[in-house]
C-alpha positions in Angstrom: -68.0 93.7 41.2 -64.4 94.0 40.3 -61.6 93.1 42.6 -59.2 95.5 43.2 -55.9 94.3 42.5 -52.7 96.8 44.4 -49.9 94.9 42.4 -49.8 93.7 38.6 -47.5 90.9 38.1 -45.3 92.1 35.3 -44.3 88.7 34.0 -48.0 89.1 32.2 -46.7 92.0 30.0 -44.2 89.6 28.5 -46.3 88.6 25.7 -47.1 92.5 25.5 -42.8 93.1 25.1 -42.9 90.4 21.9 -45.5 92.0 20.3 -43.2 95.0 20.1 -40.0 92.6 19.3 -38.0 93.5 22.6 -35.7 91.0 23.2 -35.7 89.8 26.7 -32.8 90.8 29.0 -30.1 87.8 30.0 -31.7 88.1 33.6 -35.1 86.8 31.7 -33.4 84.6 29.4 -31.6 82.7 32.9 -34.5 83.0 35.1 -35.4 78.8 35.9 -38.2 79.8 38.4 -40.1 81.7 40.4 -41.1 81.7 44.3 -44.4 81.9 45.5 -45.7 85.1 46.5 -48.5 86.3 48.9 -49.1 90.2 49.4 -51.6 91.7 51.8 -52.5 95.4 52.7 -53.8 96.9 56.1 -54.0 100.7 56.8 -50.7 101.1 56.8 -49.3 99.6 53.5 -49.2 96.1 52.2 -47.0 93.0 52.6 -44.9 91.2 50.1 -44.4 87.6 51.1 -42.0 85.1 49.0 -40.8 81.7 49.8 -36.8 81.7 49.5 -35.7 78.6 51.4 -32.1 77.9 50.8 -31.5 81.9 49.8 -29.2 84.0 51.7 -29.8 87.9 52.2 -27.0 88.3 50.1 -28.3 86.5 47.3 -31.3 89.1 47.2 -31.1 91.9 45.2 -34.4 94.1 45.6 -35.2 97.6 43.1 -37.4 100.0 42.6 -37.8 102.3 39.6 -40.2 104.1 37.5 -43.1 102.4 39.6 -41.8 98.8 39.5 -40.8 96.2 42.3 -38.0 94.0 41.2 -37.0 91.1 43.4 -34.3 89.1 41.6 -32.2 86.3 43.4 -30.1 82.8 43.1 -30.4 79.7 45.0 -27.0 78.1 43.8 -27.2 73.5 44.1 -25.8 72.4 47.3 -25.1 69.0 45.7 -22.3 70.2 43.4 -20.2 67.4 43.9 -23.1 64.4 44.3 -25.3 64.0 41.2 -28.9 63.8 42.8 -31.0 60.7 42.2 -34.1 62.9 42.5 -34.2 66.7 42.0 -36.8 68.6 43.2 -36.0 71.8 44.3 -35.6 74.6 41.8 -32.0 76.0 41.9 -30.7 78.9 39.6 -31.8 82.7 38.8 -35.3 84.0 39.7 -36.8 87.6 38.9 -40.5 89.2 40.0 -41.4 92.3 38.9 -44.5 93.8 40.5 -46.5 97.8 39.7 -46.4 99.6 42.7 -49.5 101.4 43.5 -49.8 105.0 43.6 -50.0 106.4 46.9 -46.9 103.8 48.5 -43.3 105.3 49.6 -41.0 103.6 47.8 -38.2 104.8 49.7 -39.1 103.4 53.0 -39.3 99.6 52.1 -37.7 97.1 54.1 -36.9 93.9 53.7 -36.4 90.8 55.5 -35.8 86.9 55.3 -36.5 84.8 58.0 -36.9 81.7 58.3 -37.0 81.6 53.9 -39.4 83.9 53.8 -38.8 87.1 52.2 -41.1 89.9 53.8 -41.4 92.9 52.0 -43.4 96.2 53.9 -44.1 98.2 51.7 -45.8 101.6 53.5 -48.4 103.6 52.1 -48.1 107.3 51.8 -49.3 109.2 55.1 -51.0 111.8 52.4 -54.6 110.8 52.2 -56.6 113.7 51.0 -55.6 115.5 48.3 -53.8 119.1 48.8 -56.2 121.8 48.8 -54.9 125.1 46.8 -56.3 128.0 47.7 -57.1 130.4 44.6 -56.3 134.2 45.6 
């Protein structure tokens, strides 16, 4: 039995871009790291979840086009002027790109970040069956 997957991570179809010698964009070429992401559905859409401790709302930029969910941000070093003894945490330029399934309204997702998390709702269309056309 196959799994049913709602979202593709596009970060996949890099190696898919070289073979067709597309240079990646300067966001791709400065992206350090990526956040964690859960996602969910229920009956009424699905549920992006990604960890962005230390990330203001601000710092978010969120798109959709052509069927694709971009989430691109910056967590900028808080120890500028202190050179860290041990560095852990990622800091710098992210980017997620995720396929949208069919049948989701794109223009009604909201976002939020609380407590650095970045919650996505994403709703499904209300459409369920398919328009019936009625041949005179």
């Amino acid at each position: 039995m196959n799994s049913y997957l709602p979202f593709t991570l596009f970060n996949e179809l890099r190696d898919v871009n070289r073979a067709f010698d597309r240079q990646p964009s300067d966001s791709e070429r400065v992206a350090q790291w990526q956040p964690a992401v859960d996602i969910c559905e229920n009956d009424g859409g699905f549920l992006l979840m990604m960890d962005v401790p230390g990330i203001a709302p601000d710092a978010v930029d969120i798109t959709v086009h052509n069927g694709v969910l971009t989430v691109r941000g910056e967590r900028k070093s808080d120890t500028q002027e202190i050179k860290p003894s041990i560095k852990e945490r990622w800091q710098g330029q992210f980017v997620r790109r995720f396929s949208l399934p069919e049948g989701v309204e794109a223009d009604a997702i909201a976002a939020k970040i609380e407590h650095g998390v970045l919650a996505l709702n994403i709703p499904k269309s209300t459409a369920e069956e398919p328009l019936k056309i009625r041949v005179q």
